[in-house]
N, CA and C atoms as an extended XYZ file, in Angstrom:
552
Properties=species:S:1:pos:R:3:atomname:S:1:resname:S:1:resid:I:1 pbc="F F F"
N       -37.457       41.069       52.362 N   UNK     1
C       -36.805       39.943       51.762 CA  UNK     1
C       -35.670       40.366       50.843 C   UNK     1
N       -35.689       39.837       49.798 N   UNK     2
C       -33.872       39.385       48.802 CA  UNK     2
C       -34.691       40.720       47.796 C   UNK     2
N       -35.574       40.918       47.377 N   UNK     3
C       -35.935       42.008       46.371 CA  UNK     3
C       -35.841       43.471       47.376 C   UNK     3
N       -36.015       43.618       48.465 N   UNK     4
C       -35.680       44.800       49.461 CA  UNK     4
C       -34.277       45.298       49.760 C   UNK     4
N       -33.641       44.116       49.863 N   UNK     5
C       -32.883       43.891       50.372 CA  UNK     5
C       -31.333       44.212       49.100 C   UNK     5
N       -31.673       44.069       47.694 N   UNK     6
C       -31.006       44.160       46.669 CA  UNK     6
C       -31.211       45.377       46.273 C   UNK     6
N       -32.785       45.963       46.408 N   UNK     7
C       -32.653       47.743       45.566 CA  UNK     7
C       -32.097       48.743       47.095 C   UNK     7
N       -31.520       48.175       47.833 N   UNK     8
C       -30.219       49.163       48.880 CA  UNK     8
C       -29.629       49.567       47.757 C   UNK     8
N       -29.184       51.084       47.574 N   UNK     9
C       -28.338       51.507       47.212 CA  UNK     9
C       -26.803       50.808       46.742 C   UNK     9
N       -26.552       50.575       48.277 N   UNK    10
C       -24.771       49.382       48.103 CA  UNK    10
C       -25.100       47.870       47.381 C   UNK    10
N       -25.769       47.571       47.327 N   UNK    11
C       -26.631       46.368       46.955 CA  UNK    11
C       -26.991       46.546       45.708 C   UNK    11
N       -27.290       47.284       45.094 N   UNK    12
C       -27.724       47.613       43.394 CA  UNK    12
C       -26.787       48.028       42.798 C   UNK    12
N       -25.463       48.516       43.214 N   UNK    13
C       -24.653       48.904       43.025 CA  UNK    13
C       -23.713       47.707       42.598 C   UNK    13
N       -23.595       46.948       43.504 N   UNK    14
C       -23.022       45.708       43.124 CA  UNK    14
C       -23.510       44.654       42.328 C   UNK    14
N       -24.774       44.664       42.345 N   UNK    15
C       -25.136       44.258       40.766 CA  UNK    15
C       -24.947       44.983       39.462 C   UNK    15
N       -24.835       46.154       39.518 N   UNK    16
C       -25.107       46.840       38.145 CA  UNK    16
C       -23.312       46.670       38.217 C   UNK    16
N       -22.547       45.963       38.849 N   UNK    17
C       -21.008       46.504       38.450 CA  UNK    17
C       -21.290       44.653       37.910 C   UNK    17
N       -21.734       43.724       38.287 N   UNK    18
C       -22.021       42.766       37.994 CA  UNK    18
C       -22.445       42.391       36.726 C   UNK    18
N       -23.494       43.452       36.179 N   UNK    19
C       -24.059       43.053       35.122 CA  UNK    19
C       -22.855       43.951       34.122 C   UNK    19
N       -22.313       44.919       34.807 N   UNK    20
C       -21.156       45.332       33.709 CA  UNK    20
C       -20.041       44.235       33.223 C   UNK    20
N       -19.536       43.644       34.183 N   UNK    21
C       -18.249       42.489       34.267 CA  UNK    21
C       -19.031       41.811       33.405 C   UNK    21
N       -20.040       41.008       33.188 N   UNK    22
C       -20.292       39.688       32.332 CA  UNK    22
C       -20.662       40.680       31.273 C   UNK    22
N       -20.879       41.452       30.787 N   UNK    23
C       -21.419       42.399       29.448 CA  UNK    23
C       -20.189       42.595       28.836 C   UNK    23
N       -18.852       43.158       30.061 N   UNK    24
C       -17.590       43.013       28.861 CA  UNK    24
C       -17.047       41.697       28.940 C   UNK    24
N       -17.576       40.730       29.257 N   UNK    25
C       -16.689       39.534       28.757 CA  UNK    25
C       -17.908       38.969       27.829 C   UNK    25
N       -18.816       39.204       27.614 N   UNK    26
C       -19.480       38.938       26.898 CA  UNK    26
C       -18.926       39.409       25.499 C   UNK    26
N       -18.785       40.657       25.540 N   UNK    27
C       -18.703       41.501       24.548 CA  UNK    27
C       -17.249       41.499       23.820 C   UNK    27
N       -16.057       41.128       25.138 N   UNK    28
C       -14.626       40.653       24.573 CA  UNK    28
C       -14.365       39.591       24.391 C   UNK    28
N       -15.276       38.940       24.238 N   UNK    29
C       -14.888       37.133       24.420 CA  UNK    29
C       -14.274       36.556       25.464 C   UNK    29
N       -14.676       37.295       26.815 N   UNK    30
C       -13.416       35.975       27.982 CA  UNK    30
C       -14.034       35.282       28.068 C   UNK    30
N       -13.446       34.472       28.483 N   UNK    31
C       -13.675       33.042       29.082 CA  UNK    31
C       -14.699       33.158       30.638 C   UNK    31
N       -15.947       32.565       31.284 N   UNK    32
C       -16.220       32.441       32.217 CA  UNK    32
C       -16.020       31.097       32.863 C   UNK    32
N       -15.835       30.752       34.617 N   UNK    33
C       -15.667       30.175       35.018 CA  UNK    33
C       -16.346       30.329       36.035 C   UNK    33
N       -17.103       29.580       36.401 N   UNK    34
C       -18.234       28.845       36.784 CA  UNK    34
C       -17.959       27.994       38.521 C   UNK    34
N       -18.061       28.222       39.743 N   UNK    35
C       -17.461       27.506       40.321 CA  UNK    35
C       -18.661       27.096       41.670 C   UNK    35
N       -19.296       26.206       41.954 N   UNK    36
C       -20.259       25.945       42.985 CA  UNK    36
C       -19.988       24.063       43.255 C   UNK    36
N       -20.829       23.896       44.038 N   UNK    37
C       -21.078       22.711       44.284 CA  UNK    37
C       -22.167       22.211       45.338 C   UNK    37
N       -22.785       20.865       44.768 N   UNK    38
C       -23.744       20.294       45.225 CA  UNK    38
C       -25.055       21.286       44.665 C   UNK    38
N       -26.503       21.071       45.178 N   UNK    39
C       -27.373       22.011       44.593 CA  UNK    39
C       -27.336       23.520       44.080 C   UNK    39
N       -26.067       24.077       44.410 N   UNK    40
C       -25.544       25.387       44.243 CA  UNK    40
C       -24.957       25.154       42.757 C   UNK    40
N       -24.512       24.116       42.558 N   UNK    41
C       -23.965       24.042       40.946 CA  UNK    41
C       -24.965       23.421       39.798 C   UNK    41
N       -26.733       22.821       40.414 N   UNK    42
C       -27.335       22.976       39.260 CA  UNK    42
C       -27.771       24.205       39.060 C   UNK    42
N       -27.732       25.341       40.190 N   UNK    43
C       -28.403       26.898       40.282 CA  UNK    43
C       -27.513       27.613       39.147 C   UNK    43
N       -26.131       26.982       39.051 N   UNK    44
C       -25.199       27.879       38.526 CA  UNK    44
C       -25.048       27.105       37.443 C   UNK    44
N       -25.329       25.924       37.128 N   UNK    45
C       -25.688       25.325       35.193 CA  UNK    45
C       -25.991       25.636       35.160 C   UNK    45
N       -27.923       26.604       35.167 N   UNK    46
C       -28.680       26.996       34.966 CA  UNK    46
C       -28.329       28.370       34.493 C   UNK    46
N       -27.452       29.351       34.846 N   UNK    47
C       -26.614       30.516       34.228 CA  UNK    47
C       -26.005       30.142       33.424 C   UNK    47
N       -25.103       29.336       33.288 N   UNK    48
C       -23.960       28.736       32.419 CA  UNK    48
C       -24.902       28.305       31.496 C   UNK    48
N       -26.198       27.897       30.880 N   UNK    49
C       -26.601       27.825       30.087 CA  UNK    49
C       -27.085       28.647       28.887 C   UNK    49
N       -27.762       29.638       30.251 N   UNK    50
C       -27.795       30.645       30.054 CA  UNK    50
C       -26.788       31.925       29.105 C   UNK    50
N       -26.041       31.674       29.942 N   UNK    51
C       -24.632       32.599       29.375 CA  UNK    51
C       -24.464       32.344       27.777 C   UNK    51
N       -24.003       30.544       28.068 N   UNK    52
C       -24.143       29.996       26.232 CA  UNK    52
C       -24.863       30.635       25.241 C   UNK    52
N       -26.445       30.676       26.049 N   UNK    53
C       -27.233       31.342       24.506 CA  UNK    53
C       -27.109       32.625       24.224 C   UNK    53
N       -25.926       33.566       25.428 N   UNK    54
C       -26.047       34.574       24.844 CA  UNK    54
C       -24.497       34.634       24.189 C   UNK    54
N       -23.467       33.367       24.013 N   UNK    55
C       -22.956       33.465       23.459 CA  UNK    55
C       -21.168       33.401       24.003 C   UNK    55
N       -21.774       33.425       25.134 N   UNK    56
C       -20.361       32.728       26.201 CA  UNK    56
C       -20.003       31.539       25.961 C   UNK    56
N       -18.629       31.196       26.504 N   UNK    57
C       -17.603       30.160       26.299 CA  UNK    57
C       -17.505       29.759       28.348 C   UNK    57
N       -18.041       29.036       28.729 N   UNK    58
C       -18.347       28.999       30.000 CA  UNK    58
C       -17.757       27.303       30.416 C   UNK    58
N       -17.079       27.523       31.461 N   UNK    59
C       -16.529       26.289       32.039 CA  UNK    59
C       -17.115       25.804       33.606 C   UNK    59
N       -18.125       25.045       33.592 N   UNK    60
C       -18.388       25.087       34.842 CA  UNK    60
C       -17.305       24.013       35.473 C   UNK    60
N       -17.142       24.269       37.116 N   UNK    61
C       -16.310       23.649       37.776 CA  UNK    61
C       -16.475       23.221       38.957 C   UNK    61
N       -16.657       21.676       39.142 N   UNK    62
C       -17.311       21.532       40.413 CA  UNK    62
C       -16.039       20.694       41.487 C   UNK    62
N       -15.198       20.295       40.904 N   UNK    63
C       -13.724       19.103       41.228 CA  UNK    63
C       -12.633       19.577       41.221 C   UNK    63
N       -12.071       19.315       41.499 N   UNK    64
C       -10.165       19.591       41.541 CA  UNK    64
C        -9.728       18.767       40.248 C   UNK    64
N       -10.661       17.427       39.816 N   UNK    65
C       -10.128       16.687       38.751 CA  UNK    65
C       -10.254       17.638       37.338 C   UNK    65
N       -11.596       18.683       37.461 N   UNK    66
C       -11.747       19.406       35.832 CA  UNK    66
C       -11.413       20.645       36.289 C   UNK    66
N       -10.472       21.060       36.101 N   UNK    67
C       -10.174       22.488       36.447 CA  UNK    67
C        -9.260       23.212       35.483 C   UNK    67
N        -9.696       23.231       34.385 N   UNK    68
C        -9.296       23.948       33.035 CA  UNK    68
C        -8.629       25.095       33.530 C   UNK    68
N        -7.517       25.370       32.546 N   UNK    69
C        -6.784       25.993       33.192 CA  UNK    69
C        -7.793       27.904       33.242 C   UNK    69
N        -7.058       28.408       33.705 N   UNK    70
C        -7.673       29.951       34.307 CA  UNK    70
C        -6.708       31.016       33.711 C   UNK    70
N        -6.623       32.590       32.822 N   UNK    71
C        -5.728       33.362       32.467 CA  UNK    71
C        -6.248       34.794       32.924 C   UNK    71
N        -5.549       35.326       33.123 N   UNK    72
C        -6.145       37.001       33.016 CA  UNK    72
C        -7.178       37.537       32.697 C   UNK    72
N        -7.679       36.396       31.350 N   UNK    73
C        -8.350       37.490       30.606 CA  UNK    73
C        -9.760       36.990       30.787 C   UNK    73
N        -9.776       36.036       32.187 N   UNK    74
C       -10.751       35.520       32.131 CA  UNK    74
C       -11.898       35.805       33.435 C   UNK    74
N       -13.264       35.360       33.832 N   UNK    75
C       -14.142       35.855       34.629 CA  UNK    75
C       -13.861       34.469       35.705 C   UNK    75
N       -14.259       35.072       36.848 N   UNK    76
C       -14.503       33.500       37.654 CA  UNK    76
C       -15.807       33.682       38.413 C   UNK    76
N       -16.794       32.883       38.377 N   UNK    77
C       -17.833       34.056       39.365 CA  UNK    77
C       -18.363       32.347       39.779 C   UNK    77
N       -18.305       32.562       41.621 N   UNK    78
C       -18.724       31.580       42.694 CA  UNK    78
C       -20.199       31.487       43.255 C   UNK    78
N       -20.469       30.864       43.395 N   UNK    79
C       -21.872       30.139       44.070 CA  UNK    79
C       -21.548       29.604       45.215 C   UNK    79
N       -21.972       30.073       46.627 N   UNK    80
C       -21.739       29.292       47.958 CA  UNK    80
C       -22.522       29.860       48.764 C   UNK    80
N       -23.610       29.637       49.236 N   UNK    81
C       -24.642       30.165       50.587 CA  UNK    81
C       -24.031       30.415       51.279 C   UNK    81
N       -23.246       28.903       52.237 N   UNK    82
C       -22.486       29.570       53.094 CA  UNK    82
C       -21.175       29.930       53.458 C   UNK    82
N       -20.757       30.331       51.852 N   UNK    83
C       -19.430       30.607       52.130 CA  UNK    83
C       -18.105       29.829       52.638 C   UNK    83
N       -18.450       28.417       52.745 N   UNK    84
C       -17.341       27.895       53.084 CA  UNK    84
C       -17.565       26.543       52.965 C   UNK    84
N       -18.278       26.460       51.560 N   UNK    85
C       -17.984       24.635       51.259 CA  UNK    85
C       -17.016       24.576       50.367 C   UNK    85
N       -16.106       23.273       51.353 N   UNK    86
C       -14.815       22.802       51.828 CA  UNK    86
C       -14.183       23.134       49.735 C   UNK    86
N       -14.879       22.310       49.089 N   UNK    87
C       -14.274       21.936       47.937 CA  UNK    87
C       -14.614       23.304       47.324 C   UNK    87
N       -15.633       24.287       47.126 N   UNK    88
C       -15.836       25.314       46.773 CA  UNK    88
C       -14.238       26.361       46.980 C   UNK    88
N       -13.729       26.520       48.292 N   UNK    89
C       -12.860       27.075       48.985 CA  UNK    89
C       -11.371       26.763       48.041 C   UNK    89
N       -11.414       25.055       47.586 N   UNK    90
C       -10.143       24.740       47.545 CA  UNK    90
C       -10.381       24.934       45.897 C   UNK    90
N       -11.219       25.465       45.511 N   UNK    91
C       -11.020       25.100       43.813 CA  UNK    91
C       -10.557       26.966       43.371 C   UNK    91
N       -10.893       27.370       44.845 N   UNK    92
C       -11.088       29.267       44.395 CA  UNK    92
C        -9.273       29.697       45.046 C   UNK    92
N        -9.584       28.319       45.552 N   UNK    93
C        -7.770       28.478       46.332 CA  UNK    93
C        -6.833       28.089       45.024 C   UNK    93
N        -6.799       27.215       44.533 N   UNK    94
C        -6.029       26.682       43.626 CA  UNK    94
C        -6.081       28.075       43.158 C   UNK    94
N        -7.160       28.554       41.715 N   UNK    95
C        -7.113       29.414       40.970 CA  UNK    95
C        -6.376       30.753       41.405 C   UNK    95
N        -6.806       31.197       42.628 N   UNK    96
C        -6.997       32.828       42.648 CA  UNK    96
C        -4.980       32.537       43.210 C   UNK    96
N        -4.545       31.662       43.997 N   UNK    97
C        -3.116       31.418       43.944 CA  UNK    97
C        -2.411       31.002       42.606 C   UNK    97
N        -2.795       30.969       41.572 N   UNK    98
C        -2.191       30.251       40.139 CA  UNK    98
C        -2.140       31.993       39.400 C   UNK    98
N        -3.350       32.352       39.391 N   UNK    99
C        -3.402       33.695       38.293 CA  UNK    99
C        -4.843       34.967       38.788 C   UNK    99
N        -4.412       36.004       38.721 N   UNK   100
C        -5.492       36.982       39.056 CA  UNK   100
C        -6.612       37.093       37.839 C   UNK   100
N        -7.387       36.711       37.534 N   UNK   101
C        -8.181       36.582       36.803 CA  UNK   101
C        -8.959       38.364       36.469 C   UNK   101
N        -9.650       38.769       35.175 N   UNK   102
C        -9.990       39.449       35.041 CA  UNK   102
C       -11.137       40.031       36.299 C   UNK   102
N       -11.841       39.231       36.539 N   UNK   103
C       -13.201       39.704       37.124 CA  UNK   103
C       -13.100       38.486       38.311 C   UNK   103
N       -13.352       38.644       39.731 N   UNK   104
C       -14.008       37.584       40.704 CA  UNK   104
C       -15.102       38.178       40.979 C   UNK   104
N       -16.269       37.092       40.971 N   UNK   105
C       -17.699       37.962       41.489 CA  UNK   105
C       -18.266       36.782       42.282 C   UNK   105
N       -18.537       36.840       43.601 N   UNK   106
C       -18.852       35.883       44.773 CA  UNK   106
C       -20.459       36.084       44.916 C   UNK   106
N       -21.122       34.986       44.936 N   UNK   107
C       -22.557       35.425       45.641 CA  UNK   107
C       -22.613       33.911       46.855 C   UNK   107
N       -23.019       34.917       48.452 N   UNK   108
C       -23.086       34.375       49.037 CA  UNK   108
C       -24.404       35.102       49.754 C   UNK   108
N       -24.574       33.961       51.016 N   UNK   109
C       -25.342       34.486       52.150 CA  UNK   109
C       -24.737       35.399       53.412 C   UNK   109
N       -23.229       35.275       53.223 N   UNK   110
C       -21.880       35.309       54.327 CA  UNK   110
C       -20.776       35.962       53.452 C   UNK   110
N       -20.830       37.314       52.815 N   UNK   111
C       -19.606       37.561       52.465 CA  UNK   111
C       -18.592       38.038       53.320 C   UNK   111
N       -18.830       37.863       54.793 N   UNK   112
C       -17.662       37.833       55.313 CA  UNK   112
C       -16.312       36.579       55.466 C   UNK   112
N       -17.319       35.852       54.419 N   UNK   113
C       -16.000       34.101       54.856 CA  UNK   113
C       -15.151       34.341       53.532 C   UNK   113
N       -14.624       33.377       53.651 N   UNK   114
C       -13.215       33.252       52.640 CA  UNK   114
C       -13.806       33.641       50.973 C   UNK   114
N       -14.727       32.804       50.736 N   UNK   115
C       -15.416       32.868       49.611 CA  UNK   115
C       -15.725       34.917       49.292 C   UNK   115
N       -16.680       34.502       50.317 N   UNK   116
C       -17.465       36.327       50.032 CA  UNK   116
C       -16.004       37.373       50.101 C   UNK   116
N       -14.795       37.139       50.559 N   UNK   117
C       -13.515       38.370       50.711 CA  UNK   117
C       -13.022       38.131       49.529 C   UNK   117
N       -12.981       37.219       48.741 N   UNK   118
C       -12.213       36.696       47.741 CA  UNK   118
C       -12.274       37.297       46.777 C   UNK   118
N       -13.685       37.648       46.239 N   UNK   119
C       -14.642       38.321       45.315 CA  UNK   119
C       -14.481       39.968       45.063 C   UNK   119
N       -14.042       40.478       43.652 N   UNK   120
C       -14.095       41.588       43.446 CA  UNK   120
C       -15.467       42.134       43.463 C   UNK   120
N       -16.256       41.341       43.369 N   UNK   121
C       -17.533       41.809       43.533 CA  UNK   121
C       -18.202       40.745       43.919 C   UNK   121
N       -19.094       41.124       45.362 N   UNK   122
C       -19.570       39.918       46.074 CA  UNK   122
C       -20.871       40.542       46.148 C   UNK   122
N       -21.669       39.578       45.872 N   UNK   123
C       -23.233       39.729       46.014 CA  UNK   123
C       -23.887       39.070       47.123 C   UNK   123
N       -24.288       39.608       48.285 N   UNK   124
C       -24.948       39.070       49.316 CA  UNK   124
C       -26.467       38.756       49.322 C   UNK   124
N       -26.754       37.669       48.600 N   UNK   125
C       -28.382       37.467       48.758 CA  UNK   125
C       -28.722       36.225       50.225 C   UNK   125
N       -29.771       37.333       50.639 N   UNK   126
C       -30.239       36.642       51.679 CA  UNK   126
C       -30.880       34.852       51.707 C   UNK   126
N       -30.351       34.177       52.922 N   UNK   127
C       -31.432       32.584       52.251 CA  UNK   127
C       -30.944       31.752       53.457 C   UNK   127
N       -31.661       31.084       54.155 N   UNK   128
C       -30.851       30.035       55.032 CA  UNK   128
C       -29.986       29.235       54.623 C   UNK   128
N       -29.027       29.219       55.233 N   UNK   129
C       -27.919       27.864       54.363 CA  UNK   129
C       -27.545       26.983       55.758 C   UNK   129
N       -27.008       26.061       55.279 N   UNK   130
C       -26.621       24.691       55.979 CA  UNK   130
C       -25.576       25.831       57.373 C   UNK   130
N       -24.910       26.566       56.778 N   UNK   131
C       -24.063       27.289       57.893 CA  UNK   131
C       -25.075       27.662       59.328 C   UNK   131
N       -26.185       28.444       58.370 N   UNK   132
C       -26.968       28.926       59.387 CA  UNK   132
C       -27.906       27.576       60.330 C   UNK   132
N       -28.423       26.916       59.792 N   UNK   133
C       -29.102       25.782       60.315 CA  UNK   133
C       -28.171       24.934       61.677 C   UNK   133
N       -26.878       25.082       61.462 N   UNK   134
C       -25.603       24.863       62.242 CA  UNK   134
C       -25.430       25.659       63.355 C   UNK   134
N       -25.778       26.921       63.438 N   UNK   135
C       -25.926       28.179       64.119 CA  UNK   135
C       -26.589       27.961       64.512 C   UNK   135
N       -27.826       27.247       64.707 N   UNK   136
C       -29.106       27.223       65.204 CA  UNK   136
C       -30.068       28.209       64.956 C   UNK   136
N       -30.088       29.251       63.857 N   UNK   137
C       -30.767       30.087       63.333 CA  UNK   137
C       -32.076       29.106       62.377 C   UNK   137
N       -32.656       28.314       62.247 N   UNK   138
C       -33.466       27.507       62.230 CA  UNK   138
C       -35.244       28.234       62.203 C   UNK   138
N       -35.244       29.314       62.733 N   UNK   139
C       -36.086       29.492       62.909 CA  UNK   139
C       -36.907       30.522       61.894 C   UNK   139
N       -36.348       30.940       60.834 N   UNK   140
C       -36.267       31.667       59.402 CA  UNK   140
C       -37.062       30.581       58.559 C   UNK   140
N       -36.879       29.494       58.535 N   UNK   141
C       -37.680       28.716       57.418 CA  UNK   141
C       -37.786       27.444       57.772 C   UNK   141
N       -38.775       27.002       59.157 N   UNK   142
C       -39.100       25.703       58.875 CA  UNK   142
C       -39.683       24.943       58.154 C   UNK   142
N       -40.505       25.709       57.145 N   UNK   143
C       -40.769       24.435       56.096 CA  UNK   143
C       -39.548       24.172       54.615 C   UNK   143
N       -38.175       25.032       54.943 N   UNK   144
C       -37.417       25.241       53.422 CA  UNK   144
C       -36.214       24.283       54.577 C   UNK   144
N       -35.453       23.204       53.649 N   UNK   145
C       -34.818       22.761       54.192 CA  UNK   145
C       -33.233       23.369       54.398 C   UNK   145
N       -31.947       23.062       54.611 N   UNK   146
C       -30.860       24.346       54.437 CA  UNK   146
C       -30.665       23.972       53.021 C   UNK   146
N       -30.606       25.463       52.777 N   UNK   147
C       -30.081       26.277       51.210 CA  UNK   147
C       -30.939       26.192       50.520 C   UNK   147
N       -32.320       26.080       50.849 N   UNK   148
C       -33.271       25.922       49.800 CA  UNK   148
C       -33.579       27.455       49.523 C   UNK   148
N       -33.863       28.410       50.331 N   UNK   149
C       -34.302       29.500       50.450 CA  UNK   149
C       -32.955       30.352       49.074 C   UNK   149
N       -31.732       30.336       49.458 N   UNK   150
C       -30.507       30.560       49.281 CA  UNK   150
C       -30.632       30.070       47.509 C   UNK   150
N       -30.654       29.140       47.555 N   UNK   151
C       -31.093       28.564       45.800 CA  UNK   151
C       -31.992       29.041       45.184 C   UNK   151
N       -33.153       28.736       46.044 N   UNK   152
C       -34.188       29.797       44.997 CA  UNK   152
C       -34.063       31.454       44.711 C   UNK   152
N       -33.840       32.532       45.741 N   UNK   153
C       -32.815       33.403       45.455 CA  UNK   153
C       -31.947       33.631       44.023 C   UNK   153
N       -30.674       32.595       44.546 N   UNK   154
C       -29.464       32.359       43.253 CA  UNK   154
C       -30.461       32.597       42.069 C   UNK   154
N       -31.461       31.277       41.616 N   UNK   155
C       -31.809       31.187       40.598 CA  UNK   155
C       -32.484       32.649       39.837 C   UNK   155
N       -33.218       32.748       40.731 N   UNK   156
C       -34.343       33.929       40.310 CA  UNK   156
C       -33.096       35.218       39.986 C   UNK   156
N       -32.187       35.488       40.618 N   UNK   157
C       -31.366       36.724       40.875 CA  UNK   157
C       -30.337       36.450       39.353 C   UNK   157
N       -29.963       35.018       39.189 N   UNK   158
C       -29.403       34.690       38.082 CA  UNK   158
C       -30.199       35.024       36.731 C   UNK   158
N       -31.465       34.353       36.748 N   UNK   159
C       -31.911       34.610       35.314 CA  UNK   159
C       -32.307       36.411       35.205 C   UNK   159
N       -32.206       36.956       36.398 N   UNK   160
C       -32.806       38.537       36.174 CA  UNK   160
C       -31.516       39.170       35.601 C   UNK   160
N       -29.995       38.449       36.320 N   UNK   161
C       -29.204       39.020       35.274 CA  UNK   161
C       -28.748       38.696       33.957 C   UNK   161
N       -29.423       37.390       33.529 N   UNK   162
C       -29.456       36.826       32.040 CA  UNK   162
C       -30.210       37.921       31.038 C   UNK   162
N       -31.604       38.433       32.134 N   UNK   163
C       -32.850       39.495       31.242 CA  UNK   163
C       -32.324       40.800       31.124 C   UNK   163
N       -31.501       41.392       31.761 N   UNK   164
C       -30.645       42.624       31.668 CA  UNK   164
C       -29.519       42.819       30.982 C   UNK   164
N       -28.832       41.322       30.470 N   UNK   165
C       -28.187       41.612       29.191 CA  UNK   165
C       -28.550       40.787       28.417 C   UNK   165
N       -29.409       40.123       27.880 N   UNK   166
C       -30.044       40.461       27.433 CA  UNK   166
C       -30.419       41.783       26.625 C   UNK   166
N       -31.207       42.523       27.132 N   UNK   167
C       -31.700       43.804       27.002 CA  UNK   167
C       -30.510       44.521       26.907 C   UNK   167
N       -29.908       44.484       27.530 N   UNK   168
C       -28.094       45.795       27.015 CA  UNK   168
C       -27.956       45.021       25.477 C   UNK   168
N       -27.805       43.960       25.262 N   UNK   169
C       -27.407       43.086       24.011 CA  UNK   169
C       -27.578       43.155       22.705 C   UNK   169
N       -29.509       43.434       22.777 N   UNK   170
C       -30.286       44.234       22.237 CA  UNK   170
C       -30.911       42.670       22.021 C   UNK   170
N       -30.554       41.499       22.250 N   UNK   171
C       -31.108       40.464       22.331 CA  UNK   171
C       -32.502       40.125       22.366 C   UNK   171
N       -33.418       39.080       21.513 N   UNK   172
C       -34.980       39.117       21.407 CA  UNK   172
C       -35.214       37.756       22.448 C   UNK   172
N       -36.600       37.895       22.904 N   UNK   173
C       -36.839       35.971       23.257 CA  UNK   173
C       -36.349       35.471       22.297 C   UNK   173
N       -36.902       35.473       21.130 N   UNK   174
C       -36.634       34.830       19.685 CA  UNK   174
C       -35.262       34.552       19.434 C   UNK   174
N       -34.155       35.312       19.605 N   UNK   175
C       -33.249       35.087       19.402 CA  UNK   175
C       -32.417       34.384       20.232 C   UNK   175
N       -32.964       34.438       21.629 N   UNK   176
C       -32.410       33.557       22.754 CA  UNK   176
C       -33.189       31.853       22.546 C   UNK   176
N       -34.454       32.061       22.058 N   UNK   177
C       -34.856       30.609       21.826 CA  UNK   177
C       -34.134       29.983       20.869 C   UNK   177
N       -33.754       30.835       19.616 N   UNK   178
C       -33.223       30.139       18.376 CA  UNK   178
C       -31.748       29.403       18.964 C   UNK   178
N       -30.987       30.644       19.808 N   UNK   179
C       -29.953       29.970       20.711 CA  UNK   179
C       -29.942       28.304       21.333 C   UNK   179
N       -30.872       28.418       21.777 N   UNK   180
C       -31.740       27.276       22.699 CA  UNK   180
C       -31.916       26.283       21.939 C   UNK   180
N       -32.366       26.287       20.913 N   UNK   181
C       -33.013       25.494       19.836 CA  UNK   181
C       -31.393       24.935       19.341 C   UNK   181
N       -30.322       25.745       19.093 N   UNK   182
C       -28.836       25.717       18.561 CA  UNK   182
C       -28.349       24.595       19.172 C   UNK   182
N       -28.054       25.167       20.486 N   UNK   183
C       -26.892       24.386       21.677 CA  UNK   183
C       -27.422       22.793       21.938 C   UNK   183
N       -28.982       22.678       22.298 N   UNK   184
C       -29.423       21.710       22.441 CA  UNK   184
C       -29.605       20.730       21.763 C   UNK   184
């Protein structure tokens, strides 16, 4: 599965360059930007909340209508199973044609589509998505409907990199709850 499949060598590798990128924008103050849609963008509030308590300035972005502007000095990191939902595509189109942003970091099921090439660092976690169900690959998870597999993944893979800096941070529960206790 997605835990086998991540301690690959090339695969851990691209997380640990992952957990480096959000540690220095953590640590320099950039700006993150946040970009998914439909159930892929409550997977990715769920980081963006995250991020907050450790002290990020985070813009999530799901429209063409909120699309704060984007600079250099800033992170953009995408949410898309399968790599090619329509509005996902056009919000990474706008940006990555406007300004090269500090950091792109893609997590897909398909980093060979537009999304997953886009990405200075693309994370391939395994999961059925609506692409594949289309494919007729169907036969991976009949009781998970498409992208369910793919979401639960995101989530779990998200908060493990919340617990790792965290821990670089020197960050306590305690101090992430008091966070929690703050924002809310």
């Amino acid at each position: 599965g997605n835990m086998d499949h991540l301690n690959k060598p090339k695969h851990f590798k691209h997380t640990q360059k992952f957990i480096e990128l959000v540690y220095d924008g953590l640590k320099n103050k950039r700006k993150f930007f946040l970009l998914a849609s439909g159930r892929s963008a409550f997977i990715l509030q769920c980081f963006a909340t995250r991020l907050v308590h450790l002290g990020a300035e985070v813009y999530m972005v799901t429209n063409l209508a909120s699309m704060p502007a984007l600079s250099k000095d800033d992170i953009l990191i995408v949410l898309s199973g399968s790599g090619t939902t329509a509005i996902v595509v056009s919000l990474l189109k706008n940006y990555v044609n406007t300004v090269k942003p500090y950091g792109i970091v893609t997590i897909t099921s398909h980093p060979e589509t537009i999304i997953g090439r886009v990405g200075d660092i693309t994370i391939k976690l395994k999961g059925r998505t609506k692409r594949d169900k289309d494919a007729g690959h169907s036969d991976t998870a009949v009781l998970t409907p498409e992208g369910t597999q793919f979401e639960i993944a995101a989530f779990v893979y998200l908060d493990a990199i919340i617990a790792e800096l965290a821990i670089k941070m020197g960050k306590t529960n305690e101090d992430l709850l008091k966070a929690h206790s703050e924002a809310t």
